[in-house]
MIDOSE-1310 file (N, C-alpha, C; in nm, 2 decimals, decimal comma, always signed):
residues 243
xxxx	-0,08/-2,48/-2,65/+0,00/-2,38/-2,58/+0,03/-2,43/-2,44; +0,18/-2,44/-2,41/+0,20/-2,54/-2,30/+0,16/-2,43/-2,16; +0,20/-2,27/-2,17/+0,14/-2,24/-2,08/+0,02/-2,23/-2,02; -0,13/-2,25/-2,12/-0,23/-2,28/-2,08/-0,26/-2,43/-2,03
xxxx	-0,19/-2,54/-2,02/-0,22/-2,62/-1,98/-0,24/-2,69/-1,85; -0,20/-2,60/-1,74/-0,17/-2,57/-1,61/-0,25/-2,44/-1,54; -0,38/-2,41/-1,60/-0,48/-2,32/-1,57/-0,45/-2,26/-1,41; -0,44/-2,36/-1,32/-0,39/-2,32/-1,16/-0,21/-2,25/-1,15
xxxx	-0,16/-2,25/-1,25/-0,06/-2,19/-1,24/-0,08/-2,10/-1,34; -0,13/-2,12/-1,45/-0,12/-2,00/-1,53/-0,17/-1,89/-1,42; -0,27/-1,86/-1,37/-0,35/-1,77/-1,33/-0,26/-1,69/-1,19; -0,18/-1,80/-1,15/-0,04/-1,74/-1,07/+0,06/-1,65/-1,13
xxxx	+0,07/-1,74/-1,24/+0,14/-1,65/-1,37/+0,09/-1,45/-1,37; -0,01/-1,50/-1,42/-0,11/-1,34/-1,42/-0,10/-1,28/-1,33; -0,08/-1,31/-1,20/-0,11/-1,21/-1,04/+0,02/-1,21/-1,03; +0,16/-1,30/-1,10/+0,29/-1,22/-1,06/+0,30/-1,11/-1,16
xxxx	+0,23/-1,15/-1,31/+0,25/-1,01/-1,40/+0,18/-0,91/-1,35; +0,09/-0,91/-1,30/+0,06/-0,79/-1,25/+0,07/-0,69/-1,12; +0,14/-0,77/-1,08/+0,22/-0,73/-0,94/+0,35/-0,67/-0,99; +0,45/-0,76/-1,08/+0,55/-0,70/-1,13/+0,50/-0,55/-1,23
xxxx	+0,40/-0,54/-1,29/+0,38/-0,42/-1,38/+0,31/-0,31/-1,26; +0,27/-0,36/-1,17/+0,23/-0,26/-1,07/+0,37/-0,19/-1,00; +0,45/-0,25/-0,93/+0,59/-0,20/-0,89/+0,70/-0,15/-1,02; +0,66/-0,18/-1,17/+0,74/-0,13/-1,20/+0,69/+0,02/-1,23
xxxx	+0,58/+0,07/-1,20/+0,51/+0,20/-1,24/+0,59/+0,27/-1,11; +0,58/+0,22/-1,00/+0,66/+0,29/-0,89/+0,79/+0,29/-0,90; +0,82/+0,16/-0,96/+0,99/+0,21/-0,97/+1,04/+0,32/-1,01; +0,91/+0,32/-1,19/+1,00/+0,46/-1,24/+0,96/+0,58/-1,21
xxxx	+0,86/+0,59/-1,11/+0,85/+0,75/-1,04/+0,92/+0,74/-0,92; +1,01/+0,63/-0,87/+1,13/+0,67/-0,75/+1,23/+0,74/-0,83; +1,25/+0,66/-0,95/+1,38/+0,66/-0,97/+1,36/+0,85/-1,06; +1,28/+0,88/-1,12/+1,25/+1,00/-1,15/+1,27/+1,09/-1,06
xxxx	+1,18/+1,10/-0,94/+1,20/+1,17/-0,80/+1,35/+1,15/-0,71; +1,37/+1,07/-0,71/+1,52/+1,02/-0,65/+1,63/+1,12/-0,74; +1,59/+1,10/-0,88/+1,72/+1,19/-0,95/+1,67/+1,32/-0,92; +1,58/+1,36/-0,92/+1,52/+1,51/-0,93/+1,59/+1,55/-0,79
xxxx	+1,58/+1,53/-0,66/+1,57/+1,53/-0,48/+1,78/+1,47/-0,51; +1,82/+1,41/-0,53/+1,96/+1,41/-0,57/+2,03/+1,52/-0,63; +1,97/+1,53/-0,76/+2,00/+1,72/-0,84/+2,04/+1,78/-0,76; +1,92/+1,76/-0,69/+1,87/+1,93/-0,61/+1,98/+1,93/-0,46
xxxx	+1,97/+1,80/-0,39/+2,10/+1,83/-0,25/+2,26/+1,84/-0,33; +2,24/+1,81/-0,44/+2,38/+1,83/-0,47/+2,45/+2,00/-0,50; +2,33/+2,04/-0,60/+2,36/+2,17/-0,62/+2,31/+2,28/-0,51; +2,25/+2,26/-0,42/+2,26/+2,37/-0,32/+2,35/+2,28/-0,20
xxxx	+2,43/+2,18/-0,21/+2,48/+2,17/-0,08/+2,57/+2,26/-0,03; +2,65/+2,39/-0,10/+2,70/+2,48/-0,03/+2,62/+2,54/+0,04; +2,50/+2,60/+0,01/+2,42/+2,71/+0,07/+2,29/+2,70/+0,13; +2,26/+2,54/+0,18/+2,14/+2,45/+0,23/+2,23/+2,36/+0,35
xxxx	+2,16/+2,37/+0,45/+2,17/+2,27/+0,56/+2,11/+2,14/+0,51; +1,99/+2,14/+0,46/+1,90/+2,06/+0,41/+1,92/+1,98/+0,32; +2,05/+2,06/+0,23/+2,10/+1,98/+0,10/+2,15/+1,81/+0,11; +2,20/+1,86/+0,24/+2,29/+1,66/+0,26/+2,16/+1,58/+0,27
xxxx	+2,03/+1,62/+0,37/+1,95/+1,50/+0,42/+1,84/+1,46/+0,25; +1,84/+1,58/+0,17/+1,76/+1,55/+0,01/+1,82/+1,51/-0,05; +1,96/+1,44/-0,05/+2,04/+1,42/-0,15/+2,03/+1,27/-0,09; +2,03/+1,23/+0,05/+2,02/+1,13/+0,10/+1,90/+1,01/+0,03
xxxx	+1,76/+1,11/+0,05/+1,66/+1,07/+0,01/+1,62/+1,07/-0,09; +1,76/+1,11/-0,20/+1,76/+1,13/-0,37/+1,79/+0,99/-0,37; +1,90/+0,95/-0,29/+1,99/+0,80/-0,30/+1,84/+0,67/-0,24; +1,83/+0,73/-0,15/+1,71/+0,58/-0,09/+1,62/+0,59/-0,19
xxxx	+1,53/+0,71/-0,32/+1,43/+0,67/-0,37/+1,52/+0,59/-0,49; +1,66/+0,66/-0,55/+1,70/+0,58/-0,64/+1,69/+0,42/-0,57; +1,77/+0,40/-0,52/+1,81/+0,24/-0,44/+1,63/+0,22/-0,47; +1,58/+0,25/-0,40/+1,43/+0,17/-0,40/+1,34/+0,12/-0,53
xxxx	+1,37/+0,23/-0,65/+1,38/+0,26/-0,79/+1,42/+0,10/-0,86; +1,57/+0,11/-0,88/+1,63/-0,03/-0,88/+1,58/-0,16/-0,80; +1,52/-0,15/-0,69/+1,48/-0,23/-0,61/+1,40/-0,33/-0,68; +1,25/-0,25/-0,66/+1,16/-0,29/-0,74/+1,20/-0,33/-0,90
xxxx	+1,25/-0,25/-0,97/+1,27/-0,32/-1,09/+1,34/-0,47/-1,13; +1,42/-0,48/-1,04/+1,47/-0,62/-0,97/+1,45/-0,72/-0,89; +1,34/-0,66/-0,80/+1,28/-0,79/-0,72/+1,14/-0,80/-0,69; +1,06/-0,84/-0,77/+0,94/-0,83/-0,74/+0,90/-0,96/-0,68
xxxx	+0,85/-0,86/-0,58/+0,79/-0,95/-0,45/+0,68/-0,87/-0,43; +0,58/-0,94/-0,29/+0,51/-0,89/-0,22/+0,56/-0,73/-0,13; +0,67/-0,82/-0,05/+0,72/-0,75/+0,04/+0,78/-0,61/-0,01; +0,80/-0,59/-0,16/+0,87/-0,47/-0,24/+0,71/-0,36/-0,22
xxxx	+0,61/-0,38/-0,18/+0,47/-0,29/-0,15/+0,51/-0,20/-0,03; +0,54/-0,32/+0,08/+0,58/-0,24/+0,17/+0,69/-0,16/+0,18; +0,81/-0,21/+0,13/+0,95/-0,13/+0,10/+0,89/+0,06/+0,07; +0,81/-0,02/-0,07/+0,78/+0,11/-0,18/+0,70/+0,23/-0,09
xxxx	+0,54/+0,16/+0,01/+0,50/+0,26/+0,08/+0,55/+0,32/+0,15; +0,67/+0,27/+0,23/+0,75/+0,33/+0,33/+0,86/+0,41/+0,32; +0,93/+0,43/+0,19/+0,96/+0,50/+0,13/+0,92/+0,65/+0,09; +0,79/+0,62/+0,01/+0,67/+0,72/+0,00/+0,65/+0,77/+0,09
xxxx	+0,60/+0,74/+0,23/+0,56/+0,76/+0,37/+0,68/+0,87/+0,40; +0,79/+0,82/+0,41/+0,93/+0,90/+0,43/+0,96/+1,04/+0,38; +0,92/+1,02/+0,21/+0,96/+1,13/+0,15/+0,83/+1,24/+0,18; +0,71/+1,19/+0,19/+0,59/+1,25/+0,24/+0,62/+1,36/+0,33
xxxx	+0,67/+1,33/+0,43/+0,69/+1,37/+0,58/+0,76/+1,43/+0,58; +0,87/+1,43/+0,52/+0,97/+1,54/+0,47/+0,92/+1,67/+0,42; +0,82/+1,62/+0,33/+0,78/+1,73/+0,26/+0,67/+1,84/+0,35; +0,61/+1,75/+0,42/+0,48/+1,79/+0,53/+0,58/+1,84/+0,63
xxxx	+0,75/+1,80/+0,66/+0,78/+1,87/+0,82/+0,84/+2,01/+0,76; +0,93/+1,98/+0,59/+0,97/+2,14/+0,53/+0,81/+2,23/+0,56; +0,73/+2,14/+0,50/+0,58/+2,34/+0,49/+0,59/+2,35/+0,65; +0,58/+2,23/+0,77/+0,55/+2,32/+0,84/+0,64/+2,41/+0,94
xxxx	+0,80/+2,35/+0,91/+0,87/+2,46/+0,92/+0,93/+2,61/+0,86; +0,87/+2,56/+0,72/+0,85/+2,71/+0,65/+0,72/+2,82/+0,72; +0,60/+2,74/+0,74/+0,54/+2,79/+0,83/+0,61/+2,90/+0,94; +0,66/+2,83/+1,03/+0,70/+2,88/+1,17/+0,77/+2,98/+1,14
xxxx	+0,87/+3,00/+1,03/+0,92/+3,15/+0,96/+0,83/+3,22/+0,88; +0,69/+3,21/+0,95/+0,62/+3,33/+0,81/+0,62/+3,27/+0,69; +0,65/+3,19/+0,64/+0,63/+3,14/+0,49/+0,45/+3,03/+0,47; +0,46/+3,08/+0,38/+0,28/+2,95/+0,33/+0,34/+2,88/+0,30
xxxx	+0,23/+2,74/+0,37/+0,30/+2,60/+0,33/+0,25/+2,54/+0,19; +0,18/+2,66/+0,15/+0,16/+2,60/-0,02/+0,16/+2,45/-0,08; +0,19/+2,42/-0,17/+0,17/+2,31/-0,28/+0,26/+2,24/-0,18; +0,39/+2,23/-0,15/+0,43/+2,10/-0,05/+0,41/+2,03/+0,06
xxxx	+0,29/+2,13/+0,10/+0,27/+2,04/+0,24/+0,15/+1,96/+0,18; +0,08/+1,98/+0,07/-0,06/+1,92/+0,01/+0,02/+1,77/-0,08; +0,14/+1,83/-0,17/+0,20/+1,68/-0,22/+0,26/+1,63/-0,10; +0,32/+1,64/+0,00/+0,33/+1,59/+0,14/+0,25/+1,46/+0,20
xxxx	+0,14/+1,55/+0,22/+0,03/+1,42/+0,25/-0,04/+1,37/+0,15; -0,07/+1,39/-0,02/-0,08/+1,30/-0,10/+0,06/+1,23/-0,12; +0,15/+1,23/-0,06/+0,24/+1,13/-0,10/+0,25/+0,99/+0,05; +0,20/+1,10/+0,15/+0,18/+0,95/+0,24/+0,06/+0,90/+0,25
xxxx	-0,05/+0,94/+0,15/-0,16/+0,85/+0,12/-0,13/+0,76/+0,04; -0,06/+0,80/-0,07/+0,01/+0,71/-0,19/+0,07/+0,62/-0,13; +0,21/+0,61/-0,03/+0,25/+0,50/+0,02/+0,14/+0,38/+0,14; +0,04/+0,45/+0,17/-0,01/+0,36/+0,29/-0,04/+0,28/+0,18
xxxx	-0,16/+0,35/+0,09/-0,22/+0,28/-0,06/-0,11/+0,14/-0,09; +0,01/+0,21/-0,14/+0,08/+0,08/-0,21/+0,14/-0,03/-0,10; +0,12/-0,01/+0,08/+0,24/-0,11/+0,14/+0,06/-0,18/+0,15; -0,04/-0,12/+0,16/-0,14/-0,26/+0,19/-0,19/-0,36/+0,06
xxxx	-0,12/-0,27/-0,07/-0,09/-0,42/-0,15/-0,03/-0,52/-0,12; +0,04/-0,53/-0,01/+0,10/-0,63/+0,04/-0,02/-0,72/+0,07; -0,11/-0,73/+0,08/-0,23/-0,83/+0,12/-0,23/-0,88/+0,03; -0,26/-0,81/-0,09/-0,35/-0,87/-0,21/-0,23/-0,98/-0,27
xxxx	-0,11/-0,92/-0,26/-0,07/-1,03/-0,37/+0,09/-1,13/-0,28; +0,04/-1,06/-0,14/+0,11/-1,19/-0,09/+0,13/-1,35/-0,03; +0,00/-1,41/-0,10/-0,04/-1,55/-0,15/+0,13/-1,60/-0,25; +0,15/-1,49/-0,36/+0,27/-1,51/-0,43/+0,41/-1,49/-0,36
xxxx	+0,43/-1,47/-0,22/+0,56/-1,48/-0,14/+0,61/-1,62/-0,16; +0,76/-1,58/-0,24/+0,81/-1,71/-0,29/+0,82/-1,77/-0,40; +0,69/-1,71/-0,47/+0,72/-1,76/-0,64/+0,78/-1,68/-0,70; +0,87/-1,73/-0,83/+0,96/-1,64/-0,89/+0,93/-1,75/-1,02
xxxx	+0,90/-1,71/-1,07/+0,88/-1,76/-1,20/+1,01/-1,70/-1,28; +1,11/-1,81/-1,43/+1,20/-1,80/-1,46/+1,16/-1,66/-1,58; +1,28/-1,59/-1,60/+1,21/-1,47/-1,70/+1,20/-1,55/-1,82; +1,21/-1,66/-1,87/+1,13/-1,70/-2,05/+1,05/-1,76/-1,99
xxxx	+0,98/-1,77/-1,91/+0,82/-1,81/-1,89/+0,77/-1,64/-1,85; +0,79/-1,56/-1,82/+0,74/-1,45/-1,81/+0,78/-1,38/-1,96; +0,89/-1,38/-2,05/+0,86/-1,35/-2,16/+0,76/-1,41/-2,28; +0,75/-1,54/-2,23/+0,62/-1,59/-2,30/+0,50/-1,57/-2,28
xxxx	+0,54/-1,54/-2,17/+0,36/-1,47/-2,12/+0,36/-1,36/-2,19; +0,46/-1,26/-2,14/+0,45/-1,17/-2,22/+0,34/-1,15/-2,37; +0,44/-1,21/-2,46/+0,45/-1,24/-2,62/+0,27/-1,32/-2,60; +0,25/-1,41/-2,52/+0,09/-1,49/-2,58/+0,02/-1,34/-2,55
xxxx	+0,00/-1,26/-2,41/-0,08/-1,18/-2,43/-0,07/-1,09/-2,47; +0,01/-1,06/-2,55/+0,03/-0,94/-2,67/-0,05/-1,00/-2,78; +0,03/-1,11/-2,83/-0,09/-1,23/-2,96/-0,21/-1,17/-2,96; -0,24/-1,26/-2,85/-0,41/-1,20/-2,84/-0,43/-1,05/-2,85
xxxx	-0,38/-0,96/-2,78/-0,44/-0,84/-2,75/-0,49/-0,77/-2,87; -0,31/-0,81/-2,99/-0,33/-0,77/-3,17/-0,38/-0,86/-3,20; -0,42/-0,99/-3,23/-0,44/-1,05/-3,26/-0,51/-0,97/-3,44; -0,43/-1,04/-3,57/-0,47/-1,07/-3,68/-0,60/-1,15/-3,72
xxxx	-0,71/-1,11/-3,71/-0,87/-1,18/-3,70/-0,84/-1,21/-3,89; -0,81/-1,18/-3,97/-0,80/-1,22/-4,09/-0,71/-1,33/-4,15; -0,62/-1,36/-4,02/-0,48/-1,46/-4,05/-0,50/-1,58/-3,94; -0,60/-1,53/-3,84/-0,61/-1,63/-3,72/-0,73/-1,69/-3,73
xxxx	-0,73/-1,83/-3,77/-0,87/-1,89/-3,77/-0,96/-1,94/-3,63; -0,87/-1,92/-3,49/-0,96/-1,94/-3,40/-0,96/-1,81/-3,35; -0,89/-1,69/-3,35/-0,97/-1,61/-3,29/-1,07/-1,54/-3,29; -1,15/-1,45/-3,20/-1,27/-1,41/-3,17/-1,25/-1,28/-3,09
xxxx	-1,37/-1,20/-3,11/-1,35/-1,07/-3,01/-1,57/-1,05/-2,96; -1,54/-0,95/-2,87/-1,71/-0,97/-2,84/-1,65/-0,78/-2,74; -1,79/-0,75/-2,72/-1,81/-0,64/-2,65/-1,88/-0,62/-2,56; -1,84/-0,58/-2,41/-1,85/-0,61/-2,28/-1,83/-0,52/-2,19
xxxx	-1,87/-0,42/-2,22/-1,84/-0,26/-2,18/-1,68/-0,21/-2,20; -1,61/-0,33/-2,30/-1,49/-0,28/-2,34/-1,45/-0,40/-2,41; -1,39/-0,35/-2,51/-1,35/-0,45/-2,62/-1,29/-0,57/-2,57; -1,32/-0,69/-2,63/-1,26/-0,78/-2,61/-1,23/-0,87/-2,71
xxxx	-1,09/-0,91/-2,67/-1,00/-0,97/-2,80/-0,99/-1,17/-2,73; -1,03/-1,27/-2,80/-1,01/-1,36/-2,75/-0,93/-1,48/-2,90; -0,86/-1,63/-2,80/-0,78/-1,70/-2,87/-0,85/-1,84/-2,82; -0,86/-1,93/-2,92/-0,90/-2,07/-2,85/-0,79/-2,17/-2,92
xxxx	-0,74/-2,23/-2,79/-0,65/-2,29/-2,77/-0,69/-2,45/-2,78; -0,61/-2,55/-2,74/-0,68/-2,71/-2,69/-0,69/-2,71/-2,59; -0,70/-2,64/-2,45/-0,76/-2,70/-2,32/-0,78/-2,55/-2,27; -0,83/-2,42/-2,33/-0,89/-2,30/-2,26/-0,88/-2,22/-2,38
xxxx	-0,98/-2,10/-2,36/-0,95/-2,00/-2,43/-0,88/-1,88/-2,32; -0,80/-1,78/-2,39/-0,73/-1,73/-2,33/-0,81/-1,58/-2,37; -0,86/-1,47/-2,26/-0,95/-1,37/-2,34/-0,88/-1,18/-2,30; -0,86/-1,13/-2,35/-0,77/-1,00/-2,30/-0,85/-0,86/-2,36
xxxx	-0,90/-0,80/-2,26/-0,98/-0,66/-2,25/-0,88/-0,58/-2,30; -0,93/-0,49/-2,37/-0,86/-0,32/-2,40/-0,82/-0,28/-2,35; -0,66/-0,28/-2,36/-0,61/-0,19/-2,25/-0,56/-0,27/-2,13; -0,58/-0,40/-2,15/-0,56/-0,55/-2,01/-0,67/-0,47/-1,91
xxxx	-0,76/-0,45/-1,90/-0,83/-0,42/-1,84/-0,87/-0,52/-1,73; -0,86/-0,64/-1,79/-0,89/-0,79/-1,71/-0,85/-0,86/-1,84; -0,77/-0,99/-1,77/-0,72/-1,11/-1,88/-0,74/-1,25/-1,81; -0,89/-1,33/-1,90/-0,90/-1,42/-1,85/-0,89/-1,56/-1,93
xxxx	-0,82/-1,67/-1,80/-0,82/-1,80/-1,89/-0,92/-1,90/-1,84; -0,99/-1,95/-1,96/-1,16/-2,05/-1,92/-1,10/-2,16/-1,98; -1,14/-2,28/-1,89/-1,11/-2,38/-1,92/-1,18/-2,39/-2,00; -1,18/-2,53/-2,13/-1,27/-2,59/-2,29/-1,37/-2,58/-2,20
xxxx	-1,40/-2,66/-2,07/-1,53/-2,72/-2,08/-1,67/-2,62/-1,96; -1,56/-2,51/-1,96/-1,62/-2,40/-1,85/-1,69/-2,28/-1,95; -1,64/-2,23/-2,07/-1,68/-2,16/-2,17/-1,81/-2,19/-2,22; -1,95/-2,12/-2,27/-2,00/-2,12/-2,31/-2,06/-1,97/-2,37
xxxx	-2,14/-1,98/-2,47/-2,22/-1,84/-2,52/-2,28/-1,90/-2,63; -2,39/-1,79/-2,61/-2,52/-1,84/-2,71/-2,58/-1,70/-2,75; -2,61/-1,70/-2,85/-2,72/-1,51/-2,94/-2,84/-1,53/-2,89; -2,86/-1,41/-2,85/-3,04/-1,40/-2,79/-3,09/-1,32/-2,91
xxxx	-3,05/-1,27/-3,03/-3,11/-1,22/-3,14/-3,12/-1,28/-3,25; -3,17/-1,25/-3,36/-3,19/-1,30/-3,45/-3,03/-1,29/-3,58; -2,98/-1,41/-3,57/-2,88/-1,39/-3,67/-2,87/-1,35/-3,77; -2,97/-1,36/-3,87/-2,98/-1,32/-4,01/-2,91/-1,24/-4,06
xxxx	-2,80/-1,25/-4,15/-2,73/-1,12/-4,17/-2,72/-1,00/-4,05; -2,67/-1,04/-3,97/-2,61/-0,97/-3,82/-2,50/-0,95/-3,85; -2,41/-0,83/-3,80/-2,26/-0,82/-3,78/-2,24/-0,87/-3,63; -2,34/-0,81/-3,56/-2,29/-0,87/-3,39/-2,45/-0,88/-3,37
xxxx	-2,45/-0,94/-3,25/-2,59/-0,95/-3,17/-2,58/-0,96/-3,05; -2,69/-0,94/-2,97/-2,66/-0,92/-2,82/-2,67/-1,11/-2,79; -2,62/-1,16/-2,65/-2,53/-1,26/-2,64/-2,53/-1,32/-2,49; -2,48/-1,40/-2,48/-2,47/-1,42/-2,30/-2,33/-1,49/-2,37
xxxx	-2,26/-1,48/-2,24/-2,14/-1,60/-2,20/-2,12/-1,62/-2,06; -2,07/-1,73/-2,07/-2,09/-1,81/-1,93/-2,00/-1,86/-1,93; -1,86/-1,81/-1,80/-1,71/-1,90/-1,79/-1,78/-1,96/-1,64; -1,77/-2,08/-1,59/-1,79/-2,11/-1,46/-1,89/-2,07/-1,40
xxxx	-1,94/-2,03/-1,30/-2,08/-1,96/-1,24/-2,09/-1,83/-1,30; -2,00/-1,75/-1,37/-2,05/-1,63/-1,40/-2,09/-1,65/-1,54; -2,22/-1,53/-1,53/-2,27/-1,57/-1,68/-2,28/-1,36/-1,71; -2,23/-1,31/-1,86/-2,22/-1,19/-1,86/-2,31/-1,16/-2,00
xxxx	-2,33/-1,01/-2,03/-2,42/-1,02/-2,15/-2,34/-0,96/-2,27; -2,35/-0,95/-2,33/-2,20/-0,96/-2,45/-2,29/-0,91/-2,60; -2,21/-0,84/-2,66/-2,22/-0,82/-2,83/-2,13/-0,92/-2,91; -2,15/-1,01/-2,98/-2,08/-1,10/-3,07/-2,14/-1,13/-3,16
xxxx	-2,03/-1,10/-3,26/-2,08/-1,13/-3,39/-2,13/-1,30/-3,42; -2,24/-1,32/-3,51/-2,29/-1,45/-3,50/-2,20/-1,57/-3,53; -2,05/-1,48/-3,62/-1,94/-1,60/-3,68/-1,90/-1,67/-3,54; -1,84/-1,61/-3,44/-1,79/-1,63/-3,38/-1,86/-1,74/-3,22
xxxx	-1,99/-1,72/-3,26/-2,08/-1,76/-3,15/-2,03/-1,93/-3,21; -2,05/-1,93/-3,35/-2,06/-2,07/-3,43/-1,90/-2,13/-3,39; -1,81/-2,03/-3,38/-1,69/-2,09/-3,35/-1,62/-2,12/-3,23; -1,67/-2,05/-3,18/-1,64/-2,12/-3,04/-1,73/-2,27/-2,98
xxxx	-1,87/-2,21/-3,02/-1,96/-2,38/-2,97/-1,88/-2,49/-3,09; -1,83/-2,48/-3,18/-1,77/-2,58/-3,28/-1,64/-2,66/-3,21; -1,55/-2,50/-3,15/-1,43/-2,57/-3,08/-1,48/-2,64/-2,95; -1,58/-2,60/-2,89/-1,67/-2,69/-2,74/-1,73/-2,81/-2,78
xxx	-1,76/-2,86/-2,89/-1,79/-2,93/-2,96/-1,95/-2,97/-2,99; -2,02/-2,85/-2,95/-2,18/-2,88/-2,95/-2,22/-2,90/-3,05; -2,17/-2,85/-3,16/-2,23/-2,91/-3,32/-2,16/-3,04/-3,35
């Protein structure tokens, strides 16, 4: 697999997919809220002052919406929280001027400031994943990412003679390749790539007609405790080449 053969870039690979699948969750609740807050200034703009500046802020969540779905960067975290931050404040300055007329500021001044916790949350992703300011990987190398860790995730254990799965406080589906195995949790919970010669695992029970047994594996300094079935203990030390 030519994408595993560049382990230091694959794993760049991985932190742009998941930075791109993180902003696209926000895109589609802008672009949801953006049409909703658009709706809404359009049809009361006769009988609302208010109507023109929500119809405004219908248009910047759309625009931000598209944004993200189109450009995934670091810097789209901070775009996204500040955004959030925006529409927040809006919502926190309507309760507290519904306040000042005698009105409860009820449910919008509370989604108010959970919406500008939400954006501080998403602009300090900007830390985590802006090491990646600048890569842009071509989309058929992100569609092939795609497609391998789908492979794995279904992976056919009756039609696939290297794959393997083991349990680790959540299922795990793995593939062995010529220079790493490639391993994907339930749900992508965590997706990891081990070089051949960094993989290891061995049964601490007795195999004898076992379906699984309790297990250690060891990628690099970490070593975890694992349920795997005894076939698989044999097939992976076979692909490492200890037998």
């Amino acid at each position: 697999m030519e994408l595993l053969r560049d382990l230091e870039n694959f794993q760049r690979l991985l932190a742009y997919r998941a930075m791109r699948n993180n902003l696209r969750t926000g895109a589609y609740a802008s672009l949801v809220f953006g049409a909703f807050a658009l709706w809404q200034g359009v049809i009361h703009a006769a009988d609302s002052l208010l109507a023109i500046p929500l119809a405004g802020l219908g248009l910047l969540l759309l625009f931000d919406g598209i944004w993200l779905l189109k450009f995934a960067s670091p810097i789209a975290f901070v775009v996204d929280g500040a955004v959030l931050t925006i529409l927040g404040l809006w919502n926190i300055g309507l309760s507290v001027l519904g306040a000042a007329f005698g009105k409860q500021p009820g449910f919008f001044l509370l989604f108010g400031i959970f919406q500008v916790y939400i954006g501080v949350k998403r602009a300090v992703l900007y830390n985590r994943y802006k090491p990646l300011t600048g890569f842009q990987p071509d989309k058929q190398t992100m569609e092939e990412l795609d497609k391998l860790i789908a492979s794995v995730a279904r992976v056919d254990f009756k039609t696939q003679p290297k794959a393997f799965c083991f349990f680790m406080n959540v299922n795990v589906n793995g593939m062995l390749f010529d220079d790493a195995a490639l391993m994907v949790a339930s749900g992508e919970r965590f997706i990891l790539a081990v070089p051949k010669n960094e993989l290891a695992v061995r049964s601490l029970g007795d195999t004898t007609d076992a379906k699984a047994v309790q297990g250690e594996m060891s990628f690099g300094s970490s070593t975890v405790n694992i349920r795997i079935a005894p076939e698989y203990v044999d097939l992976i030390q076979r692909w490492r080449g200890v037998f």
